[in-house]
C-alpha angles and dihedrals in degrees: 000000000000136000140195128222144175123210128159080243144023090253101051089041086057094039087055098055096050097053089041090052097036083230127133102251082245088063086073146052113225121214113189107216094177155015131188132180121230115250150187099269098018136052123253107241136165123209122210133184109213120208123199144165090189118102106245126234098034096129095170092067094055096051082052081054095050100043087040085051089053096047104042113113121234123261075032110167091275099018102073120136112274119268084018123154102327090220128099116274095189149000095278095054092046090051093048087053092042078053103053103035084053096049100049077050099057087047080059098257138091142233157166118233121206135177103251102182137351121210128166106287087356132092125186129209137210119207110201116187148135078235097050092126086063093044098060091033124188112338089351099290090132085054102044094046080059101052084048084063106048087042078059094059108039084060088066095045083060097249102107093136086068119088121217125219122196119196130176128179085350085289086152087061094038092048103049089050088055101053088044091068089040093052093054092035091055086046099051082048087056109049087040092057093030085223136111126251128205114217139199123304099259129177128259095274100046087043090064099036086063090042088054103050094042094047093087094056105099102208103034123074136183130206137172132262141197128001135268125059091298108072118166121214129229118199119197144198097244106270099024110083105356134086 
């Protein structure tokens, strides 16, 4: 299911659709659309989409969530400290890496899956291969089909509330560094040419990473374009492109 809301910051816009929802703010994915700066004559605003499997309104639930979150004991099954022992604590998390290792040899190639970090509803994952270049693929989209897939299956094993993250040669890291320079190159471009510049189609997570580390420069914006997985973002020079 997914949602839209409006907020004068990422946070309140969040926060909004929580309470609006009567979700935790882990039961959802956010994807930031659009950010705007406040002005002199308009109001700042971010606009997020929210993405769910979890029914809304079911505020009793949450307050589970919460009470459960509180009580839970440290070194808990999901909540270990991060980059802890890399092999599998439980069934869940033998069946996740069968599922995985299977599934890179019936694509013809082999590998070695580790736990790479363990956080509180969420699993990471460490590929290790000789073919570890076609397993992450251009821009990562080997890597995240993947991950889709292990999200997939996690949900039948019962665990959807578990995201899976998939890693492979550190190319999370690499790659958030990366779009990190791109995001204040491409801004400098910008306010120099007082213009606007379309980037790449990117995923959710890399859109609002650009989105976030663009969000405290006061005259450039970003916003979302087209539809699918695959969104591209446009940053502009303010009043040129923005509402």
């Amino acid at each position: 299911m997914v949602y839209e809301f409006e907020g004068r910051t990422e946070k309140e816009a969040i926060d909004r659709a929580a309470e609006e929802l009567g979700l935790q703010k882990d039961d959802f994915d956010v994807e930031i659309l659009e950010t705007q700066r406040s002005g002199l004559f308009k109001k700042g605003y971010v606009k997020i989409q929210v993405h769910t499997n979890q029914e809304p309104g079911n505020t009793e639930n949450a307050a589970a969530a919460d009470e459960n979150a509180v009580a839970a004991p440290q070194g808990g099954q999901f909540s270990q400290a991060v980059f802890g022992d890399p092999e599998p604590k439980n069934e869940f998390e033998e069946k996740m890496i069968g599922f995985i290792e299977g599934l890179i040899q019936r694509m013809g190639y082999t590998a070695k899956v580790s736990v790479l970090f363990r956080e509180d509803r969420k699993l990471g994952l460490k590929i290790d291969s000789d073919s570890s270049s076609i397993l992450i693929g251009k821009k990562g989209k080997n890597l995240d089909a993947l991950q889709l897939l292990a999200n997939i299956y996690a949900g039948r094993l019962g665990h959807d509330d578990i995201r899976i993250i998939l890693d492979s040669e550190n190319y999370r890291i690499r790659r958030e560094e990366s779009l990190v320079r791109l995001a204040y190159t491409v801004a400098d471009r910008v306010r120099e040419n007082r213009s606007s510049i379309l980037l790449e189609p990117m995923n959710p997570f890399d859109r609002r990473l650009i989105h976030t580390t663009l969000n405290d420069i006061a005259d450039v914006e970003t916003k979302s374009e087209g539809e699918g997985l695959y969104k591209q973002v446009r940053v502009y020079y303010r009043g040129t492109g923005g509402r």
